[in-house]
C-alpha positions as CSV (number, residue, x, y, z in Angstrom):
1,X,-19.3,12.4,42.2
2,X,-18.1,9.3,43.0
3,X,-21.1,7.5,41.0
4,X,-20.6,9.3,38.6
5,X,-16.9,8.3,38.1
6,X,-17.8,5.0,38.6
7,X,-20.4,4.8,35.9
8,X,-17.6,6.4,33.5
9,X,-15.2,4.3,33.9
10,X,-17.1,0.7,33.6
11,X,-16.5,-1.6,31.1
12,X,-20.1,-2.8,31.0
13,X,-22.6,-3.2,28.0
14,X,-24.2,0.4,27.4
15,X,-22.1,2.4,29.3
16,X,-19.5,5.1,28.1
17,X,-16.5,3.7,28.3
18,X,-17.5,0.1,26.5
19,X,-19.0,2.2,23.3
20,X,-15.6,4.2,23.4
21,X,-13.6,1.4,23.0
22,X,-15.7,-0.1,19.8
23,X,-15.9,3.1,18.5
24,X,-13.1,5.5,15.9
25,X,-11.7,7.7,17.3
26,X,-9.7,10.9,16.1
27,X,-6.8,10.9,18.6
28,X,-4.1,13.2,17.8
29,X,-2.8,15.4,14.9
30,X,0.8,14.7,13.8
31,X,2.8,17.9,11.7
32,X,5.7,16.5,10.5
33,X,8.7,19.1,9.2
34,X,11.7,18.0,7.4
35,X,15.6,19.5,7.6
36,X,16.3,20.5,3.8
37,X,20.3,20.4,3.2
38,X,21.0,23.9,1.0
39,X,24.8,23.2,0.7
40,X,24.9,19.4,0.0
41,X,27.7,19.8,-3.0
42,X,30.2,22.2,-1.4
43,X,30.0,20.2,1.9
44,X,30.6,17.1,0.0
45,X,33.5,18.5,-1.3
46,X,34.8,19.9,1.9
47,X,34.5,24.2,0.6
48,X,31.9,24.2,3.5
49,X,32.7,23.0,7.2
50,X,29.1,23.2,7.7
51,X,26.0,21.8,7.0
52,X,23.6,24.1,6.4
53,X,20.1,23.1,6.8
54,X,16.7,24.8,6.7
55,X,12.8,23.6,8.0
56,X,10.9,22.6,5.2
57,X,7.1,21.9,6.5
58,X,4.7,21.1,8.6
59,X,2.6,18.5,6.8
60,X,0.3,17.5,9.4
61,X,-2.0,14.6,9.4
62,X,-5.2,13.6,11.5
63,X,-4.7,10.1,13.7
64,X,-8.3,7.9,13.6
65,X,-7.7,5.0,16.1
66,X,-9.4,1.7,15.8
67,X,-9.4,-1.0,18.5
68,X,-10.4,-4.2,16.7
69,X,-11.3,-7.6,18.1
70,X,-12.3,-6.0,21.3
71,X,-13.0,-8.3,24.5
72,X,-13.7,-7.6,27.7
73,X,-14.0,-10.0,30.2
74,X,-15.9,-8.8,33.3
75,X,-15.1,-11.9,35.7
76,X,-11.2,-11.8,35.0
77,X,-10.9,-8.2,34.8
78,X,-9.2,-8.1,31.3
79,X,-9.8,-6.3,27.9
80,X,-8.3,-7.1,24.4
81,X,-7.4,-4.9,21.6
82,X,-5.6,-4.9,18.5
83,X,-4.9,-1.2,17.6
84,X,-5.0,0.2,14.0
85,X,-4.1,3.7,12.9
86,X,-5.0,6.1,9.9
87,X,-3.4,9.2,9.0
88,X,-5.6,11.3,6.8
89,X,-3.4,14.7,4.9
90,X,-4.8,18.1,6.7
91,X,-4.4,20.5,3.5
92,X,-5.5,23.6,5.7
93,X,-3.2,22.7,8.2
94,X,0.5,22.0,5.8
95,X,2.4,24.3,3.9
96,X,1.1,22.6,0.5
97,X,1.2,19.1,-0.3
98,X,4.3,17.0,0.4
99,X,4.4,15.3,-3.3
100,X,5.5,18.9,-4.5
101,X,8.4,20.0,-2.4
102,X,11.5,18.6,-3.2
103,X,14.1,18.1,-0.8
104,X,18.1,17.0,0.3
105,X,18.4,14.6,3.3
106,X,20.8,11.7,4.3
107,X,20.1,8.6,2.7
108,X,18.9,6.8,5.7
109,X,19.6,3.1,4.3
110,X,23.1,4.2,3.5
111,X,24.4,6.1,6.2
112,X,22.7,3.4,8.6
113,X,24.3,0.6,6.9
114,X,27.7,2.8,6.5
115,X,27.4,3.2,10.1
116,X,26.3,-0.8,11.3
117,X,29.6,-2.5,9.4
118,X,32.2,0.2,11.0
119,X,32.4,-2.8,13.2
120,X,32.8,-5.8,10.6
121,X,35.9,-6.8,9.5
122,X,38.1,-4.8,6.7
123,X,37.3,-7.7,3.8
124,X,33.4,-7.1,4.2
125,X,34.3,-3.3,4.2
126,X,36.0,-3.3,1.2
127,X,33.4,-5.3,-0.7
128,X,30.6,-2.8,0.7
129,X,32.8,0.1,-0.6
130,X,33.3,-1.3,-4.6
131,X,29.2,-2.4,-3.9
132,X,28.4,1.8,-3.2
133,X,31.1,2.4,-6.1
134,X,29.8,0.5,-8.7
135,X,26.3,1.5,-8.1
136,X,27.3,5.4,-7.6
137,X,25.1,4.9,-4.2
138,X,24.7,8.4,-3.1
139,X,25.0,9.9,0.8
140,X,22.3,12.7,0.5
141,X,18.4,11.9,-1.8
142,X,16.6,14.2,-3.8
143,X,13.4,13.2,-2.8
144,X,9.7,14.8,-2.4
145,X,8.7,14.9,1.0
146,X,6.0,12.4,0.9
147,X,8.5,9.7,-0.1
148,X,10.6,10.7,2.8
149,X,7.6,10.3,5.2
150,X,5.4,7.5,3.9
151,X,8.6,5.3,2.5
152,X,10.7,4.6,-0.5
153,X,12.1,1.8,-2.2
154,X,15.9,2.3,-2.2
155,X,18.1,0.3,-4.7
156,X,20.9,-0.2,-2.6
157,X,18.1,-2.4,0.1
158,X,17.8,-4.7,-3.2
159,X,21.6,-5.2,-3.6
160,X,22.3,-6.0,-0.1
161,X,19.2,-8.4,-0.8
162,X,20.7,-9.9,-3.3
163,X,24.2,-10.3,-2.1
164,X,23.6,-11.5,1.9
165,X,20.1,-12.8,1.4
166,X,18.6,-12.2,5.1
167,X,20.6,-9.7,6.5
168,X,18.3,-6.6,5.3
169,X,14.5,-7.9,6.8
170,X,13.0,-4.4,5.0
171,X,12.3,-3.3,1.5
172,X,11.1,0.4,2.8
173,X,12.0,3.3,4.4
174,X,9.9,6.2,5.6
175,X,9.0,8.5,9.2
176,X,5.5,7.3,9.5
177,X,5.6,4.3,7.6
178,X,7.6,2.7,10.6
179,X,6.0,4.8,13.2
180,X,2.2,3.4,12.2
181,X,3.6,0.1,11.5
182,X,0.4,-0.5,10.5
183,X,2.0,-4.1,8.7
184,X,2.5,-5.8,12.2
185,X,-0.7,-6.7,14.4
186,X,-0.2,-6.4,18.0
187,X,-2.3,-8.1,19.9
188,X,-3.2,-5.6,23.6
189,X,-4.3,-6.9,27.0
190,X,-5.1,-4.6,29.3
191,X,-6.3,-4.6,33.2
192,X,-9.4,-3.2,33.9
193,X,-9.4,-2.9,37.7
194,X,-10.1,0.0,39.3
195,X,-7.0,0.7,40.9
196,X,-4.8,-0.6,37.4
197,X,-7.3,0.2,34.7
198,X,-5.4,0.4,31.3
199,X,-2.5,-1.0,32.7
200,X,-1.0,-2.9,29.9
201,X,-0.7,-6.4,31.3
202,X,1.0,-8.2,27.7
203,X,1.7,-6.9,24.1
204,X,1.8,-9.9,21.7
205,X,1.7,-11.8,24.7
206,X,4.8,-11.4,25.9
207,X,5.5,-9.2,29.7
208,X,8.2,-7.4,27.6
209,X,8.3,-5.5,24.6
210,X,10.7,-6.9,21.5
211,X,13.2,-5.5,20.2
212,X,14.2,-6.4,16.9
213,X,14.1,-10.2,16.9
214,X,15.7,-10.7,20.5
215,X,13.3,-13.3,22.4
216,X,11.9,-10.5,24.7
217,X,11.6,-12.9,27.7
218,X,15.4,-13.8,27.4
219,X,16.3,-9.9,26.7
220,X,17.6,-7.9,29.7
221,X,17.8,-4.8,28.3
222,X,14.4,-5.0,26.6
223,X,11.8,-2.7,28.6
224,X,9.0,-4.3,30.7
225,X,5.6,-3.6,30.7
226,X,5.6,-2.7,34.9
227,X,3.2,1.4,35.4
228,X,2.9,0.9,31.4
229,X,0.1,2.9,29.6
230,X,-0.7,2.9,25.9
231,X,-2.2,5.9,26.8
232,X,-5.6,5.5,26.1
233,X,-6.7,5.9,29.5
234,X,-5.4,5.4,33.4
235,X,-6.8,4.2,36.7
236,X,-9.1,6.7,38.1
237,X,-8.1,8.4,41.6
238,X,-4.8,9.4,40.6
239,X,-2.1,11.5,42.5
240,X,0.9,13.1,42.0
241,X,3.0,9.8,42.8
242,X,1.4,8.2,39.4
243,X,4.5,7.0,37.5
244,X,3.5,6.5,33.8
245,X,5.4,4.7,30.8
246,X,3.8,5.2,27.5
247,X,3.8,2.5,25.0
248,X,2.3,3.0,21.3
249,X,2.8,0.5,18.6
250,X,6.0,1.4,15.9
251,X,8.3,1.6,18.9
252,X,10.0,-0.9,20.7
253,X,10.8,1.7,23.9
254,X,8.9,3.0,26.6
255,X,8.2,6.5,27.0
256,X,9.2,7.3,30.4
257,X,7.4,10.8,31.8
258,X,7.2,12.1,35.2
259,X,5.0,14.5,37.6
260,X,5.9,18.1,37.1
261,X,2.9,20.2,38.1
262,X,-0.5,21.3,38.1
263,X,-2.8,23.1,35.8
264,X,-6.4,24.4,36.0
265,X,-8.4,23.2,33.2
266,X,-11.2,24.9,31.3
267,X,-13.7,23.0,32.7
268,X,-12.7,23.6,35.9
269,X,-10.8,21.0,37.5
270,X,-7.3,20.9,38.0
271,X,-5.1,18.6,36.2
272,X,-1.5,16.5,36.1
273,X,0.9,17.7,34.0
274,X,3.7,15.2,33.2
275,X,6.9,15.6,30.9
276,X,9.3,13.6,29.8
277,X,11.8,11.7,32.5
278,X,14.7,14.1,33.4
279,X,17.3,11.7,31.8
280,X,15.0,9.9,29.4
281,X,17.2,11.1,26.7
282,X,20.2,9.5,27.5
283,X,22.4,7.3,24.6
284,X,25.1,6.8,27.4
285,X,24.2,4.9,30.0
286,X,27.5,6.0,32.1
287,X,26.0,9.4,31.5
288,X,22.6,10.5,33.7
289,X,21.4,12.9,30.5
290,X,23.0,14.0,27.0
291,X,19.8,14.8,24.9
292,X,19.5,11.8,22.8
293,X,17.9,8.2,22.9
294,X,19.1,5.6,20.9
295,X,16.4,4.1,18.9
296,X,18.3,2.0,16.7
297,X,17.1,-1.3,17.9
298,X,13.7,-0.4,17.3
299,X,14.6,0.5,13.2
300,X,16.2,-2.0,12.0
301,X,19.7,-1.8,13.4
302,X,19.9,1.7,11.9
303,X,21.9,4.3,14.3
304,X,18.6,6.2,15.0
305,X,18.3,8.6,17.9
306,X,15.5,10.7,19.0
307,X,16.2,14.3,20.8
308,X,14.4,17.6,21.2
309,X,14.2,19.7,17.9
310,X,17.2,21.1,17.0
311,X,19.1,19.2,19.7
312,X,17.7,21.0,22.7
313,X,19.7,20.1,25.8
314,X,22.3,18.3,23.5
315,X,25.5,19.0,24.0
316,X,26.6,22.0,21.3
317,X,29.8,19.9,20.4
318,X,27.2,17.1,18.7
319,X,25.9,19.9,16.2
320,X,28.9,22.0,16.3
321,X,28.9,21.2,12.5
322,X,25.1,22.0,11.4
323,X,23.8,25.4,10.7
324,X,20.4,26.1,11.2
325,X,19.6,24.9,14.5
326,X,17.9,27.3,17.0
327,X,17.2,25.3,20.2
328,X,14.2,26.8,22.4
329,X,12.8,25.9,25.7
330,X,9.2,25.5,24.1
331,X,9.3,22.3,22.1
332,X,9.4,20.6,25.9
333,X,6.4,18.6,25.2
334,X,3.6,17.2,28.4
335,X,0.5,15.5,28.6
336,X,-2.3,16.3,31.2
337,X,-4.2,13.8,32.7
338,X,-7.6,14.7,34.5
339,X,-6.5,13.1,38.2
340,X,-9.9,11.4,39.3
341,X,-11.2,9.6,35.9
342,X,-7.7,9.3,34.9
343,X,-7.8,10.4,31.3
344,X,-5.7,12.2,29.0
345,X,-7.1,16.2,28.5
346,X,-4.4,17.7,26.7
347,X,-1.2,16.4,24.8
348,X,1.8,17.7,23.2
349,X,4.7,16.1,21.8
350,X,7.9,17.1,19.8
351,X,11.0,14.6,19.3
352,X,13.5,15.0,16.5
353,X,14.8,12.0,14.6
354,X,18.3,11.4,14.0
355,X,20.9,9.7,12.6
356,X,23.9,9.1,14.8
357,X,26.8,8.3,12.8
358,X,30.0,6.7,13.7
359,X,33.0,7.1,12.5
360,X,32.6,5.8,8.8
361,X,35.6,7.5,6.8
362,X,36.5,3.9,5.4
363,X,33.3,4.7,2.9
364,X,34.6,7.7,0.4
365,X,31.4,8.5,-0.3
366,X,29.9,8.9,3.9
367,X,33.4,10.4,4.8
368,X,32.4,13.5,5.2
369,X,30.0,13.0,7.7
370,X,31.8,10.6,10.3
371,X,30.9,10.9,13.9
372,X,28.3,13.6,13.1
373,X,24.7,13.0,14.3
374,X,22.6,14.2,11.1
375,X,19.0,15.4,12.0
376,X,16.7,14.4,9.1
377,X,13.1,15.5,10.7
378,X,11.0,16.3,13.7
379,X,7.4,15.5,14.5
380,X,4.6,17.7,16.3
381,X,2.2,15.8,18.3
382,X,-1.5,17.5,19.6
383,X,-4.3,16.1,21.1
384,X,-7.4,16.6,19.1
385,X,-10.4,18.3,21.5
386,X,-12.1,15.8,24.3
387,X,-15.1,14.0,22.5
388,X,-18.4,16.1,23.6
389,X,-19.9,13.2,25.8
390,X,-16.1,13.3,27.9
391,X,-16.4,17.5,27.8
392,X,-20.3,17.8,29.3
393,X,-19.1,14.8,32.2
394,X,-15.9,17.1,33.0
395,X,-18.2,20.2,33.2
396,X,-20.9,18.0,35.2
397,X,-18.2,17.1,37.4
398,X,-16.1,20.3,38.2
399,X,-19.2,22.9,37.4
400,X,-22.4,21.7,38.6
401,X,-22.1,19.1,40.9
402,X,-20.0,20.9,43.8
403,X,-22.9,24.0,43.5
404,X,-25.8,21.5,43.1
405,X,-24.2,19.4,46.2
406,X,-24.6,22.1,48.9
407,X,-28.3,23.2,47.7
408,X,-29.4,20.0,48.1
409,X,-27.8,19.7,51.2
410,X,-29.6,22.5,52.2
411,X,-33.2,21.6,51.2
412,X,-32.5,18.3,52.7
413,X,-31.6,19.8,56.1
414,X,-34.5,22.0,55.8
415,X,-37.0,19.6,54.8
416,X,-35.5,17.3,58.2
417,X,-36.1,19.7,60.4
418,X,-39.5,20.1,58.8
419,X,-40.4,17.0,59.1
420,X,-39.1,16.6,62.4
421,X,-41.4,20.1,63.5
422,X,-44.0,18.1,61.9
423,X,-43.7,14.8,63.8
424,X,-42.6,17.0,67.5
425,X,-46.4,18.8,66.8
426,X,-48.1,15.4,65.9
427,X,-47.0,14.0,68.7
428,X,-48.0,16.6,71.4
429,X,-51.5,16.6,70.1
430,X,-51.6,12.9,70.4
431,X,-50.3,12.6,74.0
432,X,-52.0,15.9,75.4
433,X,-54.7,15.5,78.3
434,X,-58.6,15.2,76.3
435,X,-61.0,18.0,77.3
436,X,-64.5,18.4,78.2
437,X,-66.5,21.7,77.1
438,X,-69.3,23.3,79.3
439,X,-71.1,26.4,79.5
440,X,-70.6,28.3,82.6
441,X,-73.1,31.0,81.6
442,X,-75.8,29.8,78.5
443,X,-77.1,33.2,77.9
444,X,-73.6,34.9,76.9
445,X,-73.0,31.9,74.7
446,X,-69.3,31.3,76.6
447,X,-67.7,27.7,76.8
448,X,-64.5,26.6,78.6
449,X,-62.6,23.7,78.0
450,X,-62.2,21.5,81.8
451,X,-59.9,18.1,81.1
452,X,-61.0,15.0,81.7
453,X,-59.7,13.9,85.1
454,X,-59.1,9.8,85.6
């Protein structure tokens, strides 16, 4: 077992584990479903207390991972990456295709820049207010879903352009578009010792991750990089004290998860099942857990918040004034990890994006929907099946090798003690006493053995 772990796990030329990390590989399938407003007009106009809202998807896409640039240096126990993503459309797997379903959300770039200058000062307010006036800038979009996910250009991003050149550092908006992120290049380096393989050691070089364009050396509340995984694999040996943060590039946070149980696998091993840190979803930090994460320094400033779907474990005063959300104990989502080569067997992940507003009533047009938190989408994360190289070691592993052990423990204690009968035998009949044979009587043809005395 244990050479067989070990020959897993290395890095070396022609073994599984270099080839896996040249190699594409299809990694995870993500179903994305959007929150259609159905009441946008009479909420506006304040008939309706409520915003009513309905699910409008899933359009789910297949994840092919590419490490480029790969290095691994043997005698200083480091690997290289830079990680690239693809999303290719699943048709069989989506409702239809996104281009042709129209839907109502908030207008992201206004109610996050709405929301950012509550704090400037009333002149700057004023001149914001006669900009979204003039322009008839609108609070909720029209749009098809595959804007919404892949990105738009929004006219009022070109005004603020034009007006405070610099402030705005994006021309698009979309769900996946930021979450692939596939404009930046980050550059991984990862351990690859046994007892910290993966570990990530520096993203872009830096010990912390960045946030926005805060140095992340000089940032104290930027996350570090200490138990942190990009989950692409984990030291081997593991145990249920493993802490694991998760990294992936398009976010600028760590995904904290903790131990929660254990779970027999189909190829017969028993696995780790982690979940999400108790009060990872926290925007207070006075508070130990409220249901939401504030994103917002990872999107561009905008008030973005990640939760559950349909607020699960939110406080119901936060949604009080949205109709159409059902929270259920399911969309908890876990990863297992296979404990002794320390890989991921099984994933699911489902986090809701939102827009946490404050209290922006000096805009007419976003007055209606100060200090409410505005859920725009939620994304469904699976792991696609193990490739069938990692599937045939697991069942090696967990299925053969602990019957195959004992039988051959067996024919080699049998073949021991037959070897030792053989030597015992071989021995007596080389130090036994040499005889002489004689014929007592010759007629009756009878001979006896007499030994040789000295």
């Amino acid at each position: 077992m244990f050479f067989l772990i070990k020959c897993y796990t290395s890095f070396k030329y022609g073994f599984y584990m270099n080839w896996f990390m040249h190699d594409k590989i299809e990694t995870i399938q993500i179903s994305v479903t959007l929150f259609n407003i159905t009441n946008a007009d009479r909420f506006i106009s304040g008939k309706d207390y409520k915003l009513k809202m309905e699910e409008v998807g899933p359009f789910t896409y297949q994840e092919t991972r590419l490490n480029e640039d790969v290095e691994i240096d043997l005698e200083k126990e480091r690997m290289y990456y830079t990680p690239q993503y693809v999303l290719d459309f699943l048709p069989e797997k989506s409702i239809g295709n996104p281009k042709d379903f129209n839907i109502v959300l908030p207008n992201i770039v206004m109610a996050g820049l709405t929301s950012k200058l509550t704090a400037f000062p009333f002149l700057t307010k004023i001149a914001y207010n006669m900009l979204t006036t003039r322009f008839k800038f609108k609070p909720l979009l029209n749009i098809d879903a595959h804007s919404f996910i892949w990105g738009y250009n929004e006219t009022l991003l070109s005004a603020i352009h034009d007006i405070i050149p610099g402030y705005i550092t994006y021309d698009k908006v979309g769900l996946l578009h930021t979450f692939l992120d596939n404009d930046t290049r980050v550059r991984v380096e990862v351990s690859i010792k046994d007892e910290e393989k993966f570990m990530v050691k520096s993203w872009n070089g830096y010990s912390k991750l960045k946030m926005g364009e805060i140095d992340p050396e000089s940032c104290e509340k930027c996350n570090t990089l200490e138990d942190t995984y990009d989950g692409i694999g984990y030291p081997p040996g593991r145990t249920k004290d493993f802490r694991i943060k998760l990294i992936r590039k398009g976010l600028c946070r760590t995904v904290d998860m903790e131990y929660n149980s254990t779970k027999t696998m189909y190829y017969g091993g028993e696995a780790m099942v982690y979940q999400f840190r108790k009060n990872y979803f926290g925007i207070d930090p006075n508070k130990t857990y409220d249901g939401l994460h504030d994103m917002s320094d990872c999107y561009h400033g905008l008030p973005v918040t990640v939760s559950y779907p349909h607020f699960l474990d939110v406080d119901p005063k936060v949604y009080e004034r949205i109709e159409g959300m059902t929270p259920n104990e399911n969309v908890r989502g876990h990863i297992t990890i296979e404990p002794q080569v320390a890989l991921e067997v099984e994933t699911k992940s489902m986090l809701q994006v939102n827009l946490a507003l404050s209290d922006v009533s000096y805009n007419p047009q976003m007055r209606p929907f100060a200090n409410m938190t505005l859920p725009t989408s939620y994304v469904h994360i699976v792991q696609n099946p193990l490739p069938k190289g990692t599937e045939f070691c697991l069942i090696v592993m967990y299925k053969v090798i602990p019957y195959v052990t004992p039988v051959t423990e067996i024919l080699l204690f049998v073949l021991m003690i037959y070897y030792w009968l053989s030597f015992c035998i071989a021995l007596y009949r080389r130090c036994r006493p040499p005889t002489i044979t004689v014929s007592i009587l010759p007629h009756l043809d009878t001979k006896v053995g007499i030994p040789l005395l000295k």
